[in-house]
TORBA-644796 format. One line per field, with one value per residue (C-alpha): x, y, z; residue in one letter; residue number from 0. Coordinates in nm, 3 decimals. Layout:
N
xx <- c(X ...);
yy <- c(Y ...);
zz <- c(Z ...);
code <- c(a ...);
pos <- c(NUM ...);
END
This chain:
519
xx <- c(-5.934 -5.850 -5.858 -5.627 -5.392 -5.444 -5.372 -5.038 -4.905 -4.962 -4.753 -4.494 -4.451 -4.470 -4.194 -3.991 -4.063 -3.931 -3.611 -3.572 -3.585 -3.345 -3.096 -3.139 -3.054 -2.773 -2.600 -2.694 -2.500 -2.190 -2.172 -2.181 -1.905 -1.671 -1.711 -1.628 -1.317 -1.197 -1.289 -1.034 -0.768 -0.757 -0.745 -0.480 -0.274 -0.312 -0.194 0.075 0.199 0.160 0.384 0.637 0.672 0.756 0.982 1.175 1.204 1.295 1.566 1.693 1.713 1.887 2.146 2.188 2.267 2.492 2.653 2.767 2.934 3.067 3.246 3.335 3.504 3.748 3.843 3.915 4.108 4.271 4.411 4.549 4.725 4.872 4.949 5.093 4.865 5.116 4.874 4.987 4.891 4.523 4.470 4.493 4.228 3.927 3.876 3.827 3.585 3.374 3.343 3.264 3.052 2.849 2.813 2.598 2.291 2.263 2.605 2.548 2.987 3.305 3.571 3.912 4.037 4.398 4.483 4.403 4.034 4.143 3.918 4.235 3.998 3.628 3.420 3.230 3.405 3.560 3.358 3.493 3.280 3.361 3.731 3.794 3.571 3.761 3.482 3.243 3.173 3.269 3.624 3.664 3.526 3.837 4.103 4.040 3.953 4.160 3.840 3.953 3.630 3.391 3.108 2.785 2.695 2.400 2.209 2.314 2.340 2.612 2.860 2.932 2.562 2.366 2.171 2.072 2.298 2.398 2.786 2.957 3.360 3.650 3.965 4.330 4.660 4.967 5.189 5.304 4.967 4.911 4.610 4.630 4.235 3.897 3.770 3.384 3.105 2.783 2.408 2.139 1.818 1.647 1.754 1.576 1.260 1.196 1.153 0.960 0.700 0.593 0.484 0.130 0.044 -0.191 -0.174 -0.110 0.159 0.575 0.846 1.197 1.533 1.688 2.106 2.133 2.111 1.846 1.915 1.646 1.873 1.557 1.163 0.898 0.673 0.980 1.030 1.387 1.283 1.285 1.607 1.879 1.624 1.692 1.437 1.602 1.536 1.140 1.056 0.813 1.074 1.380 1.284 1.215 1.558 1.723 1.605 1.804 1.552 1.237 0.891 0.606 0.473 0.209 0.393 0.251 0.516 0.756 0.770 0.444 0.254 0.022 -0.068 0.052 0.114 0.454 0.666 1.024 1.357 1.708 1.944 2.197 2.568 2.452 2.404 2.072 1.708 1.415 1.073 0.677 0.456 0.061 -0.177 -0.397 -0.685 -0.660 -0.565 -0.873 -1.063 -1.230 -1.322 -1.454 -1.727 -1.806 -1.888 -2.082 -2.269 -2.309 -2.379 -2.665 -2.808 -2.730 -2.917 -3.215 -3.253 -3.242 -3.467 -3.674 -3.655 -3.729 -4.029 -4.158 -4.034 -4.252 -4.544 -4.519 -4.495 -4.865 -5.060 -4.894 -5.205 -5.391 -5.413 -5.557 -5.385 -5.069 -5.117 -5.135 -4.825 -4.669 -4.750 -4.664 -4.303 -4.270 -4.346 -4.098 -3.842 -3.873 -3.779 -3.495 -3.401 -3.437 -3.255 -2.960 -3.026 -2.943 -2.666 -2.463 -2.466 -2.192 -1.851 -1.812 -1.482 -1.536 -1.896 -1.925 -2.111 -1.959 -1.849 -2.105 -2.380 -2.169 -2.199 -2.534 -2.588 -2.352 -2.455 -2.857 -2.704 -2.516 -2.792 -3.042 -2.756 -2.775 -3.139 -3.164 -2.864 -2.794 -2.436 -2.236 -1.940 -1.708 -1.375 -1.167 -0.947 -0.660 -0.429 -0.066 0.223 -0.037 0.153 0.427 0.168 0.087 0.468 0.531 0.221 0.068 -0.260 -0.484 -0.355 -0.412 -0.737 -0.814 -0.680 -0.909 -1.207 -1.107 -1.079 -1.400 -1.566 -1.403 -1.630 -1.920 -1.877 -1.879 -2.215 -2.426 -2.728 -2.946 -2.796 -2.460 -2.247 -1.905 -1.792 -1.498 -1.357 -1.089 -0.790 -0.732 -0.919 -1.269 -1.495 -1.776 -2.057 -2.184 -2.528 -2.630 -2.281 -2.089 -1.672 -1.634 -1.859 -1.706 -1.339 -1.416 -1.562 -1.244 -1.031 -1.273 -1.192 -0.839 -0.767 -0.986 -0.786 -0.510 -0.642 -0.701 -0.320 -0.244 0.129 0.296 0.677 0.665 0.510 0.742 0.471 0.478 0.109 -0.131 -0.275 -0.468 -0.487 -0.792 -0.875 -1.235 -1.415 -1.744 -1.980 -1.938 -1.594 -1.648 -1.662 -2.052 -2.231 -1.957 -1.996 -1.935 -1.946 -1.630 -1.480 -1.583 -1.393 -1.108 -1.078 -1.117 -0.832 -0.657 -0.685 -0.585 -0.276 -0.186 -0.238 -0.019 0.288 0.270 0.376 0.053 -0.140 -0.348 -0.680 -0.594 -0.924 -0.932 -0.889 -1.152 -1.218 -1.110 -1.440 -1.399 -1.291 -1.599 -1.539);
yy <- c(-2.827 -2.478 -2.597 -2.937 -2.628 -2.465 -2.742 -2.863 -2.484 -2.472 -2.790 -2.569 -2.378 -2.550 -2.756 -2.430 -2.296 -2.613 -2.608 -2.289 -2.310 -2.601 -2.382 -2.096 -2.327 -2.487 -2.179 -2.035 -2.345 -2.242 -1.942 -2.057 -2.304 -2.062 -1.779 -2.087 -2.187 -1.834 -1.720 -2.078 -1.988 -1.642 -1.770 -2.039 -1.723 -1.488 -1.781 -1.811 -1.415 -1.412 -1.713 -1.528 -1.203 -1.478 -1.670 -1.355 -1.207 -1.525 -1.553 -1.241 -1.324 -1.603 -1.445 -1.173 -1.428 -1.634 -1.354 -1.238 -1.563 -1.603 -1.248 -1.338 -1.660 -1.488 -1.263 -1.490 -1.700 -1.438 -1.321 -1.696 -1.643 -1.321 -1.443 -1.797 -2.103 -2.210 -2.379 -2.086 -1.806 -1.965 -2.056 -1.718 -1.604 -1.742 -1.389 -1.266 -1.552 -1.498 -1.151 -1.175 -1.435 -1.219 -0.976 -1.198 -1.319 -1.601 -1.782 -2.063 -2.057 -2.000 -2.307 -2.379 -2.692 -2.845 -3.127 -3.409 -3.263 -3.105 -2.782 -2.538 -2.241 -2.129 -1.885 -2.063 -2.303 -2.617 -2.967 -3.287 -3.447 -3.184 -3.167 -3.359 -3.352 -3.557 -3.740 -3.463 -3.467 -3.110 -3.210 -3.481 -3.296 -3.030 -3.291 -3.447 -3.125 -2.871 -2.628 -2.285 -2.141 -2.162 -2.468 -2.527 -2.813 -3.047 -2.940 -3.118 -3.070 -2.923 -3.149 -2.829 -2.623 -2.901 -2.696 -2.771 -2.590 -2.542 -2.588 -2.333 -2.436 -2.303 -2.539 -2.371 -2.460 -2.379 -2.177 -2.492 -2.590 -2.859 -2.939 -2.765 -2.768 -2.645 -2.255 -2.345 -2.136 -2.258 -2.101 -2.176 -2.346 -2.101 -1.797 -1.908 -2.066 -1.805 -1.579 -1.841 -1.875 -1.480 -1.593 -1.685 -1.867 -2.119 -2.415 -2.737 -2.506 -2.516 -2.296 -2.493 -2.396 -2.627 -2.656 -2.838 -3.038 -3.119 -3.162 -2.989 -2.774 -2.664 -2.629 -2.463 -2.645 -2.784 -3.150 -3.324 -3.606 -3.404 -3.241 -3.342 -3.518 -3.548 -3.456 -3.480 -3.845 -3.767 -3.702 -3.435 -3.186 -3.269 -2.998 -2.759 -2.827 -2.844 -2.462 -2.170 -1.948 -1.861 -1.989 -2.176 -2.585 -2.816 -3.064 -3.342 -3.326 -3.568 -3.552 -3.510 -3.644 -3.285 -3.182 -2.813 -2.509 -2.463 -2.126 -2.134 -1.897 -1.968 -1.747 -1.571 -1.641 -1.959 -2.342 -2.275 -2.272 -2.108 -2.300 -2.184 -2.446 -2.327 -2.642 -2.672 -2.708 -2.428 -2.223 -2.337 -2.301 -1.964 -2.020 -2.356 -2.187 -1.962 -2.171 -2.421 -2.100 -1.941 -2.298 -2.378 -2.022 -2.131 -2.484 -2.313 -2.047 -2.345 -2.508 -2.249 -2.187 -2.522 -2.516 -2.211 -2.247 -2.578 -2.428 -2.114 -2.366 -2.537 -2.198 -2.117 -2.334 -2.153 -1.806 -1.587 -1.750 -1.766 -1.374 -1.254 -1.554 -1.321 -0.963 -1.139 -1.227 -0.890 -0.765 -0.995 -0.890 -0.526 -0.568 -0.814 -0.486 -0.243 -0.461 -0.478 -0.100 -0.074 -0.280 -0.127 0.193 0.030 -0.019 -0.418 -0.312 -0.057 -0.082 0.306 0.430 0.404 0.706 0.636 0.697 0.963 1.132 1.128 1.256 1.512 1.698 1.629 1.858 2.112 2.199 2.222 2.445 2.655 2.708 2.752 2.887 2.665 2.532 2.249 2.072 1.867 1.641 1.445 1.197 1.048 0.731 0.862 0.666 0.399 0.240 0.198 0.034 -0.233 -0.293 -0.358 -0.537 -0.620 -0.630 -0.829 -0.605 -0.303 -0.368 -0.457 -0.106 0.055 -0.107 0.008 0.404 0.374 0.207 0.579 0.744 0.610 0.669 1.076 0.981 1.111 1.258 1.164 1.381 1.299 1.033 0.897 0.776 0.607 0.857 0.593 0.385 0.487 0.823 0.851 1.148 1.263 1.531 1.754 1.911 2.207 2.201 2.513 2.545 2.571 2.236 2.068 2.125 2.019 1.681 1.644 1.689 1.407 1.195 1.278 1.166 0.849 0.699 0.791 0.631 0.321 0.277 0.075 -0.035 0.137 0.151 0.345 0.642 0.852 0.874 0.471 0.420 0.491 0.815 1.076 1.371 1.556 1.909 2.103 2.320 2.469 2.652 2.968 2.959 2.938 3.225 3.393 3.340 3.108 2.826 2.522 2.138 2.077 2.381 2.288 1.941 2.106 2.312 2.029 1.827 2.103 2.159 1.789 1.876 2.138 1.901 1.634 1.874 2.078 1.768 1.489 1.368 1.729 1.896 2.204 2.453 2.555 2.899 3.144 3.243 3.613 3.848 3.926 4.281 4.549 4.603);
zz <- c(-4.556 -4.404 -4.069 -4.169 -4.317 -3.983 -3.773 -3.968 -3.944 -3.564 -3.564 -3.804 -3.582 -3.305 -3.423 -3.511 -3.147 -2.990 -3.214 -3.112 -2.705 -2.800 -2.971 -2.700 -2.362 -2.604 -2.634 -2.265 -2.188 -2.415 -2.310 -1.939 -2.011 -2.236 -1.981 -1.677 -1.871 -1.911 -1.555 -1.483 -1.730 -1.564 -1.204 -1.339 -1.509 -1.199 -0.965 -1.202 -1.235 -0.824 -0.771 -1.038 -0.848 -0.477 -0.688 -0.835 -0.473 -0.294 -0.575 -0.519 -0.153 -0.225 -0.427 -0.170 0.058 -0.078 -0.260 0.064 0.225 -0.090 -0.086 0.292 0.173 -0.056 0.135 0.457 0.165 0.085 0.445 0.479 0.145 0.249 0.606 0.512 0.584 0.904 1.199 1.434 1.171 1.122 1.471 1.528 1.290 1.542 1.651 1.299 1.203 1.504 1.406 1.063 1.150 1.440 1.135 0.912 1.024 0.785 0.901 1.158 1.171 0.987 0.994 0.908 0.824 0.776 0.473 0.716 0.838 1.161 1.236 1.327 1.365 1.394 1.512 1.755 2.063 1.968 2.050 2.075 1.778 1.534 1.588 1.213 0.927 0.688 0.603 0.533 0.141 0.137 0.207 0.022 -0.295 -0.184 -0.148 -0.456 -0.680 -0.777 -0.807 -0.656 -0.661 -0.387 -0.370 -0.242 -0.083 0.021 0.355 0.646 1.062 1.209 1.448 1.602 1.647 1.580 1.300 0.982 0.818 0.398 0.395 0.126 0.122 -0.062 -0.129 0.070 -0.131 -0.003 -0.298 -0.454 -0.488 -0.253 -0.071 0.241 0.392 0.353 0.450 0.550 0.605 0.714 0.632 0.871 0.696 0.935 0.788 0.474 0.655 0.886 0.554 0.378 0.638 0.610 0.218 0.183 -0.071 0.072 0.317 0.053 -0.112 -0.091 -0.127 -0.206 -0.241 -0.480 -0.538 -0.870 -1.072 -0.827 -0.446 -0.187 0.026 0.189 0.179 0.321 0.508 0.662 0.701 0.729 0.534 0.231 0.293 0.020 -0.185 -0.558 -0.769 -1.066 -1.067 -1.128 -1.485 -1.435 -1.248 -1.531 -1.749 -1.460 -1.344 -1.675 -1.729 -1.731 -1.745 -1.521 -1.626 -1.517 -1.539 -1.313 -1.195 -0.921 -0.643 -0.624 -0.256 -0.153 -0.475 -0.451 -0.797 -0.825 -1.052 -0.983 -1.093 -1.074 -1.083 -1.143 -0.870 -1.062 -1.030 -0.882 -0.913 -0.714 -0.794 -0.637 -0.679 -0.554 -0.609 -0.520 -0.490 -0.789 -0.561 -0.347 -0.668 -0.857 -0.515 -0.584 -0.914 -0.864 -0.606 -0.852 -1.124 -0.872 -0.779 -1.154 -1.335 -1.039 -1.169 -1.536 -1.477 -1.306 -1.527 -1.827 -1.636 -1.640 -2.010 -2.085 -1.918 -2.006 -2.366 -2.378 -2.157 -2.466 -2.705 -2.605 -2.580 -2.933 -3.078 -2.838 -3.020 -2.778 -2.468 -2.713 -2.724 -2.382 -2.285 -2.491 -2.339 -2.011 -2.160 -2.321 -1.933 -1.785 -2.038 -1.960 -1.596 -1.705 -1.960 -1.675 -1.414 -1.709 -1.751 -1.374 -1.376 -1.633 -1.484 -1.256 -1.257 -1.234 -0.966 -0.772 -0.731 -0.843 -1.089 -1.435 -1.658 -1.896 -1.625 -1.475 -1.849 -1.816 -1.465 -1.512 -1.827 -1.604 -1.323 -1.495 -1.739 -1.383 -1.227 -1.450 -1.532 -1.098 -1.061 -0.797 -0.700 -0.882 -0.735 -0.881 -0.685 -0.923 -0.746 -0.862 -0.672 -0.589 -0.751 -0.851 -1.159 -0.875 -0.653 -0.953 -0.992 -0.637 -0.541 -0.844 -1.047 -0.787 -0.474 -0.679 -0.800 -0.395 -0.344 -0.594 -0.406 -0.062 -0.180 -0.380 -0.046 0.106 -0.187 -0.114 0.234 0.184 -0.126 0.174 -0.002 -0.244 -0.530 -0.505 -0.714 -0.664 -1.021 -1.151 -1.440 -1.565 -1.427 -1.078 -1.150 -0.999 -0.942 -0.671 -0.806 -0.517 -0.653 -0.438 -0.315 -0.335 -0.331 0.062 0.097 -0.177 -0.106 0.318 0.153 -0.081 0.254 0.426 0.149 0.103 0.476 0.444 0.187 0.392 0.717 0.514 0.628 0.282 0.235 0.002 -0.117 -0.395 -0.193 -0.015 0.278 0.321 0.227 -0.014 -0.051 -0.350 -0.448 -0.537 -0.760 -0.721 -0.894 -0.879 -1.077 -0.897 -1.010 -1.398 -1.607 -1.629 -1.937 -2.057 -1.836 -2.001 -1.837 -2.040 -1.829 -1.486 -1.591 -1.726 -1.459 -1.184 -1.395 -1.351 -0.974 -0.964 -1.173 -0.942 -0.660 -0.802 -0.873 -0.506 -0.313 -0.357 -0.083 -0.097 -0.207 -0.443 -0.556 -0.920 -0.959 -1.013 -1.370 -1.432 -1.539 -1.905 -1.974 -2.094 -2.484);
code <- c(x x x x x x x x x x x x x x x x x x x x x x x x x x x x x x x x x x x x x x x x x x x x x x x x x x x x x x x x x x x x x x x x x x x x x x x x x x x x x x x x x x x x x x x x x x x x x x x x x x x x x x x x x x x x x x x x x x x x x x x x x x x x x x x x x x x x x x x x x x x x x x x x x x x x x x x x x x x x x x x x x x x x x x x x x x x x x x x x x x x x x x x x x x x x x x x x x x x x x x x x x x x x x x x x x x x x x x x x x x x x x x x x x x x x x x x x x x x x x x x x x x x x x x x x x x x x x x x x x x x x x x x x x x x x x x x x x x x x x x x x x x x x x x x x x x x x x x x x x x x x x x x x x x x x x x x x x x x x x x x x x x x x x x x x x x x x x x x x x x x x x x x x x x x x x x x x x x x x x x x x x x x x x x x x x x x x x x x x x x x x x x x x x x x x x x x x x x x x x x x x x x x x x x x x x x x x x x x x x x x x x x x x x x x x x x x x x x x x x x x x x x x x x x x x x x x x x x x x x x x x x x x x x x x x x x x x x x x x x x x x x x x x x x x x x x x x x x x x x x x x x x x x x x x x x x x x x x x x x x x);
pos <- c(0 1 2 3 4 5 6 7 8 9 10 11 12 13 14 15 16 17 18 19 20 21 22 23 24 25 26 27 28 29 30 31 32 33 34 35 36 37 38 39 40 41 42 43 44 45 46 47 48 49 50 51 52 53 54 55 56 57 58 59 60 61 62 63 64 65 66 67 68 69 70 71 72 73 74 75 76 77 78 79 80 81 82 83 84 85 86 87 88 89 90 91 92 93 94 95 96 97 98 99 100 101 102 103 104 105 106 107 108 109 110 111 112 113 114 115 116 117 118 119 120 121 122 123 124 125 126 127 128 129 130 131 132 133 134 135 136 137 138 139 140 141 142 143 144 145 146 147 148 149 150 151 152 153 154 155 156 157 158 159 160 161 162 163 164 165 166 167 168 169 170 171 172 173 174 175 176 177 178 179 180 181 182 183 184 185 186 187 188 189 190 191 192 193 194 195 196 197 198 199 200 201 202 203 204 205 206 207 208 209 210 211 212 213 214 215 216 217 218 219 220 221 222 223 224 225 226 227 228 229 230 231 232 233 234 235 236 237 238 239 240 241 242 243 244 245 246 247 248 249 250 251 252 253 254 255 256 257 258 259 260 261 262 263 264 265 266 267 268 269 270 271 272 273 274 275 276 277 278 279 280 281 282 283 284 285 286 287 288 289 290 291 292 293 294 295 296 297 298 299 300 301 302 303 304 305 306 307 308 309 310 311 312 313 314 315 316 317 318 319 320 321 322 323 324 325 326 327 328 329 330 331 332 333 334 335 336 337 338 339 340 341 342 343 344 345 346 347 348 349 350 351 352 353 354 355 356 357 358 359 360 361 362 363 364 365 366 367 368 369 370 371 372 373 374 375 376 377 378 379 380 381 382 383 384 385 386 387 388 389 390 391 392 393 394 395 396 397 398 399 400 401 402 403 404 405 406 407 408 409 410 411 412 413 414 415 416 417 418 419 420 421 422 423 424 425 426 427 428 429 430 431 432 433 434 435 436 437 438 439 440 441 442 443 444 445 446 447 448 449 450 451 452 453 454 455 456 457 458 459 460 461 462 463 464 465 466 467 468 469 470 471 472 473 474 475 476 477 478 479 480 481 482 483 484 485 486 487 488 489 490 491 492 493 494 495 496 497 498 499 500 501 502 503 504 505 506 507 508 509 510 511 512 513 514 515 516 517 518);
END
């Protein structure tokens, strides 16, 4: 009877034990794919934020651009007004449209044209098969509009340079308001490529400049089929072309049929729109290795559960096997615990030590300084302008440039004793034990002109690249008998301070604490 009793609780439990390794690899598994599908949101989101901050500059560009030949426009209209729109008078004007034109990089040419389409003056020399344009759609829109302002117009090639060229044309009226020509200036698609191709943002991805409600005016990879395209005809780019506003959608190209994220800006003042589309493949590339690489470690190591949750699960009615399974596991799991121990001593960006451990070894080495009474160093390090850097660059590039300077740290961690730390943000730290102030402040200097030598781009920074400042203090320099560790970091944060207001890009030494006066 006991052992029936015995035998059906084995199976209890048995039962309860495979239930269990169940429930375990189920929500190893759930965990794997929640952490996969935010790691992919994220990449999705910074592909996103990156293709933003291209779009917003290449609008600006744009509107920099055409802001110009607009301004040039009026005021060449404006000389013909003033001067009388006579053939004589304009013919004479070719000098000042080759000038203005020499003084803009982005004009291909500057034209005049009479009521009936006869080019009366330019800036470049006349050619037969561009002496009358009356049948360009520039001129007709003129002709038959009384629309004063100036107009952009679909990409085409020039009769005269034989460029692709975007025509921008103002309508002439003589003072009783009668059609009398068309002022042209003409943008070279190559003024907007040439910029285009210095983006990268991947080999399956495109940059377009878009004139609406939908025409491509141009588009990086170039190709001249695509040129003055309509893409408001395809449904999935009508509401990205319907927008006023900037924002964000994944779209499959109408004119290539790749499916991309695509993030888009509308140029100010303008009937334009700037578009960066990044291929969804390429986007999703680096995350998709990672989660081949992480889910093969997730399916072995479930694998491996299984297995050794049923293998557990058959010496469980084996008591005394059952029992030292167990020890064994309790063994593994320690070294799992201390390789966990180990790794959270690190700082998952910069690969340096994390403040918690750097809490720990510090208050280690200032209580052993001062029981030896052996020198304690401390740098503090902070990024110059590095909220700028984020701005200009953004999150990824700054985050890159975090790793580089730590890489500098660890560099100058020569001995066994020392620890370069990250203290918070783009603060980190280096602790020099039996290190006094001479010794620390030439390793400060080391690693003050290694992050300079990195050579890092940088705008925001008067100097051009990136560069720190640093503040030391030792324990010779703290007060006797009153030493404190939250003095030798005050004191250090200080130095930094110091450091930060004399000019950045230096090392500064705390000052020495004054000797407390005999009562």
């Amino acid at each position: 009877m006991l052992a029936k009793a015995g035998r059906v609780a084995r199976h209890s439990v048995a039962r309860r034990a495979r239930l269990f390794v169940v429930l375990i690899c189920a929500a190893i598994a759930a965990g794997h794919l929640w952490q996969s599908l935010a790691a992919r949101a994220g990449q999705v989101e910074n592909s996103r934020t990156y293709s933003s901050n291209i779009a917003r500059a290449l609008a600006r560009h744009a509107y920099d651009v055409f802001q110009a030949t607009h301004g040039t426009l009026i005021n060449i209209s404006d000389r013909i007004d003033e001067s009388g729109a006579s053939g004589a008078q304009i013919h004479a004007m070719s000098p000042i449209l080759r000038r203005l034109a020499s003084e803009m990089p982005q004009l291909d040419g500057l034209y005049i044209y009479d009521a009936q389409g006869n080019r009366v003056a330019s800036s470049s020399p006349p050619r037969q098969n561009d002496a009358n344009n009356a049948d360009r759609n520039y001129f007709i829109y003129h002709r038959d509009h009384d629309d004063p302002e100036p107009r952009i117009h679909p990409s085409l090639i020039s009769r005269s340079t034989g460029q692709w060229v975007i025509p921008m044309s103002r309508r002439l009226t003589h003072p009783d308001g009668r059609f009398a020509g068309v002022l042209l200036a003409t943008l070279r698609l190559d003024h907007f490529n040439a910029l285009y191709q210095t983006v990268d943002i991947g080999r399956d991805s495109s940059i377009v400049l878009i004139l609406r409600p939908g025409i491509v005016l141009t588009r990086q990879p170039f190709e001249p089929a695509y040129i003055s395209r309509d893409l408001n005809q395809d449904p999935g780019m009508q509401a990205v072309l319907a927008s006023q506003q900037s924002g964000h959608a994944e779209i499959v190209s109408p004119l290539d049929h790749i499916d991309r994220y695509i993030a888009y800006q509308p140029v100010t003042g303008f009937p334009l729109l700037v578009t960066v589309a990044v291929s969804k493949d390429e986007a999703l590339a680096p995350w998709r290795q990672q989660t081949i690489v992480y889910g093969s470690g997730v399916l072995l190591l479930l694998i491996i559960i299984g297995l050794f949750g049923w293998r557990l699960i058959g010496q469980i009615e084996l008591r005394l096997v059952a029992e030292d399974r167990a020890l064994q596991v309790m063994g593994e799991l320690h070294q799992v615990n201390q390789r966990l121990e180990l790794l959270a001593h690190q700082d998952g960006l910069t690969g340096l030590a994390n403040r918690r451990h750097l809490d720990t070894v510090m208050q280690a080495e200032f209580r052993r300084a001062l029981r030896s009474g052996s020198a304690l160093s401390l740098i503090m390090i902070d990024v110059d302008f590095f909220k700028q850097y984020n701005d200009l660059y953004g999150h990824q590039a700054g985050d890159e440039c975090l790793r580089r300077i730590a890489a500098v740290l660890k560099e100058r961690q020569r001995r066994p004793g020392d620890l370069a730390a990250r203290y918070g943000g783009e603060e980190m730290v280096m602790l020099l034990p039996e290190t006094d102030a001479t010794g620390a402040m030439q390793v400060a200097e080391k690693i003050r002109a290694g992050i300079q030598a990195l050579d890092l781009p940088h705008r925001g920074n008067p100097r051009g690249v990136v560069t720190a400042s640093a503040g030391v203090c030792a324990m010779e320099l703290l007060p006797p008998g009153e030493r404190s560790l939250e003095d030798l970091l005050g004191r250090a944060d200080a130095a930094l301070y110091e450091a930060k207001h004399g000019g950045r890009n230096q090392v500064r030494l705390a000052q020495a604490a004054m000797p407390a006066a005999p009562h």
